[in-house]
C-alpha distance (Angstrom), angle and dihedral (degrees) to the residues before:
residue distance angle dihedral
X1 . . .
X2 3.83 . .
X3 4.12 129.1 .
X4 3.85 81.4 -108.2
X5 3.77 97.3 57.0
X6 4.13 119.4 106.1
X7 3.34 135.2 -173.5
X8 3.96 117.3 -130.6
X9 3.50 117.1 179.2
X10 4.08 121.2 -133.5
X11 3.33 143.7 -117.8
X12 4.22 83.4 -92.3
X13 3.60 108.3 41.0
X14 3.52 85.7 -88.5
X15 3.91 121.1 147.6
X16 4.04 110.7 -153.6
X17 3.80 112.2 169.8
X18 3.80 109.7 -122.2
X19 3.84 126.2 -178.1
X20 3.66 112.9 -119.8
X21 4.05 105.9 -141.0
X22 3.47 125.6 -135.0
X23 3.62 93.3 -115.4
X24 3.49 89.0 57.0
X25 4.29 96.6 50.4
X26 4.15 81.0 49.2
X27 4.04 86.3 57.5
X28 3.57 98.8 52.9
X29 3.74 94.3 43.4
X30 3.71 86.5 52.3
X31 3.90 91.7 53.8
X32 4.12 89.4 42.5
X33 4.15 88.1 56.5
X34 3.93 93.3 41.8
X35 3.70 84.0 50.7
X36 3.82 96.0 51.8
X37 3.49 81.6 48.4
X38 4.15 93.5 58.8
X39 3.73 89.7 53.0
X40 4.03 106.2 103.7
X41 3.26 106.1 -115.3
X42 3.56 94.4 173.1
X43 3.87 86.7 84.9
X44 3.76 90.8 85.6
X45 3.97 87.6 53.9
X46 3.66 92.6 53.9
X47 3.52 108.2 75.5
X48 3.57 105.4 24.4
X49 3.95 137.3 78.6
X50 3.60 139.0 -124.3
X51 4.10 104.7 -106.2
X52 3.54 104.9 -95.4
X53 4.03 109.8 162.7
X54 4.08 97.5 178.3
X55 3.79 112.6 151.6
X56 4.40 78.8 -119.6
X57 4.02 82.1 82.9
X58 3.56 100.1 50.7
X59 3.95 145.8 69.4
X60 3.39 119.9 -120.1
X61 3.35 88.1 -115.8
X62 4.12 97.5 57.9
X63 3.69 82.8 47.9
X64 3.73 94.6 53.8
X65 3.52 89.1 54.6
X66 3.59 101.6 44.8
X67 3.90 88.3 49.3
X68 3.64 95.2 48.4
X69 4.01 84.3 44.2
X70 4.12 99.8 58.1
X71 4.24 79.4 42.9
X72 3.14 102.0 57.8
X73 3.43 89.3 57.0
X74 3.42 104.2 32.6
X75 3.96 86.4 120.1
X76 3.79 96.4 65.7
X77 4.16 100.0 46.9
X78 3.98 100.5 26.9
X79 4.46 90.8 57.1
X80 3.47 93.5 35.1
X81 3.90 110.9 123.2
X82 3.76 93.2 -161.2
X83 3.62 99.9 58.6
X84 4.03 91.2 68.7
X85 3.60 98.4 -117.3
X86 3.57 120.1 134.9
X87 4.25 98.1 -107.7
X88 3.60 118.4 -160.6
X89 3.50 106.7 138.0
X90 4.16 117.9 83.8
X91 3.37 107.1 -117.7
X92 4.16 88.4 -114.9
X93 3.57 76.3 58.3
X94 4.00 93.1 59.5
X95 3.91 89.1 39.0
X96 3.35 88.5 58.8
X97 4.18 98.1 55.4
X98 3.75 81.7 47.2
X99 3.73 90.1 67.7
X100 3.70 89.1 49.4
X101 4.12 111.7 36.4
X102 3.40 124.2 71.4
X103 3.46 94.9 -157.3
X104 3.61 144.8 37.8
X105 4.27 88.1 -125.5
X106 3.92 77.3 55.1
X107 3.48 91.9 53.9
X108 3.73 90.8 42.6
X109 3.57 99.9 50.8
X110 3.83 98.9 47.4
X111 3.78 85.8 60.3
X112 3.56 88.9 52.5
X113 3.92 87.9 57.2
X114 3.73 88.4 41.9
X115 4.15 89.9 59.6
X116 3.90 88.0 36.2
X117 3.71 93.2 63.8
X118 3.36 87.8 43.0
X119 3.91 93.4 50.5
X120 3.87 85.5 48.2
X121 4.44 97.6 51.5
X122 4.01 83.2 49.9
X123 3.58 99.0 49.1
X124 3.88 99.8 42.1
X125 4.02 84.8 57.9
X126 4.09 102.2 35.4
X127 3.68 84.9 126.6
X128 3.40 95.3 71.3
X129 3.36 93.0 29.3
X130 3.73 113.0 -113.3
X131 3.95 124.2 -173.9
X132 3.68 125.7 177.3
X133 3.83 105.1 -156.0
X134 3.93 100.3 -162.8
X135 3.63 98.3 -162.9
X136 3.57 86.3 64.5
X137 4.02 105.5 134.8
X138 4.39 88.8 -133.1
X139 3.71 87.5 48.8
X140 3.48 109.3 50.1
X141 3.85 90.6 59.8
X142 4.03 90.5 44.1
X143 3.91 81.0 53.1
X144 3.95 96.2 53.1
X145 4.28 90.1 51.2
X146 3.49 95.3 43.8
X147 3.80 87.7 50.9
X148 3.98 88.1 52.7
X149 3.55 89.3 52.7
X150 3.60 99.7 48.2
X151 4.01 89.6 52.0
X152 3.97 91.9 41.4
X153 3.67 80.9 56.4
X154 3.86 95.2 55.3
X155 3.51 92.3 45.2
X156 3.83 97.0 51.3
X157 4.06 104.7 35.2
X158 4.11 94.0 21.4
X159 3.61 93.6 150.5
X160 3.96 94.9 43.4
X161 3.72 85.7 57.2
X162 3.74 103.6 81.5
X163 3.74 105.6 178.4
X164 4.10 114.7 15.2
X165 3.71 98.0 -167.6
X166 3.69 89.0 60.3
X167 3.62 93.4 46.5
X168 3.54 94.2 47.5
X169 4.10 86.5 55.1
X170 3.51 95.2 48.6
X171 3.54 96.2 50.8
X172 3.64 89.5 45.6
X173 3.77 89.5 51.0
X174 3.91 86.7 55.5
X175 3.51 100.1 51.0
X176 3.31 90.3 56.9
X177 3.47 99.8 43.3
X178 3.67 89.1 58.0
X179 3.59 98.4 38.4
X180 4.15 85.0 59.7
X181 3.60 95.0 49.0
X182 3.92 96.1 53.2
X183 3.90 87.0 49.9
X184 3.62 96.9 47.3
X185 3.73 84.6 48.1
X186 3.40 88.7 50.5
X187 3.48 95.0 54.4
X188 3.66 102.0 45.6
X189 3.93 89.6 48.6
X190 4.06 79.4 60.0
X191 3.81 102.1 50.8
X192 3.74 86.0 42.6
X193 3.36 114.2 46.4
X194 3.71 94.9 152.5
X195 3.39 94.2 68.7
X196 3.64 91.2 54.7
X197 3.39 90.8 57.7
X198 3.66 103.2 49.7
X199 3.86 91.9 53.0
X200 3.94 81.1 51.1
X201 3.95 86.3 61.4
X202 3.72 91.5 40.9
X203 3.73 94.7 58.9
């Protein structure tokens, strides 16, 4: 007896062995999907809702909560390299804004000032070529302390400070300007170590 054989029982209680054909297994597997196919699926569409996460649908109070929620964590999704987002900010960095924004639009816009600034330093000196890679492993640290200073600086001359988003770009636009300079200076010192050397002799 094959895999393929059945037994169907006859009009008599009989049980004759009978080969069930291929053709046959492909009919009732036809009739099982067109069956699935009757079930109403639409039942699942009935009492449910396209997503729609708007603040319209929820209470200040959920959206408090889901705020502080994607804040608190800010750290773990906003520096993590596999979620495709450009990361250049140490997560003590990120931990940091959380003490400070409100709001994860908060958050998102003072990174946009962040890369503005940045924007700004490289296209002021495109002649000569300028690029401020912010994943840069010397950076990201300089990043973090100027961001402590900037804040210590709200906290201790608040009402000196007039506007604090362009504060925060103009001491963004520093660092950076600084940070270039010292690299520059850094590499010219290395293509011309003679130089180097002679104001070693000088002094």
């Amino acid at each position: 007896m094959k895999a393929t054989d059945v037994y169907l029982r006859g009009e008599y209680g009989q049980e004759t062995p009978k080969s069930l054909a291929t053709s046959e297994i492909s009919k009732i597997e036809s009739n099982l999907y067109k069956d699935s196919k009757n079930i109403d699926t639409n039942r699942y569409n009935i009492d449910t809702q396209k997503l729609d996460f708007s603040t319209a649908h929820f209470s200040p109070a959920e959206i408090q909560k889901q705020n502080q929620d994607l804040i608190n964590h800010a750290n773990d999704f906003l520096t993590d390299e596999d979620s495709g987002l450009p990361v250049f900010l140490d997560p003590e960095a990120v931990q940091l804004l959380s003490f400070w924004c409100r709001t994860p639009q908060q958050i998102r816009r003072f990174i946009g000032i962040i890369l503005n600034a940045k924007y700004r330093v490289e296209k002021d000196h495109q002649d000569i070529g300028v690029l401020i890679p912010l994943d840069d492993e010397e950076l990201k640290p300089l990043m973090t302390k100027a961001l402590r200073r900037y804040f210590n600086v709200l906290r201790s001359n608040e009402k000196h400070i007039k506007n604090v988003e362009n504060y925060l770009y103009g001491t963004m636009q520093n660092l950076f300007g600084v940070w270039w300079n010292k690299q520059a200076a850094r590499e010219y010192a290395a293509k011309h170590p003679e130089e180097q050397n002679t104001d070693n002799e000088r002094s």
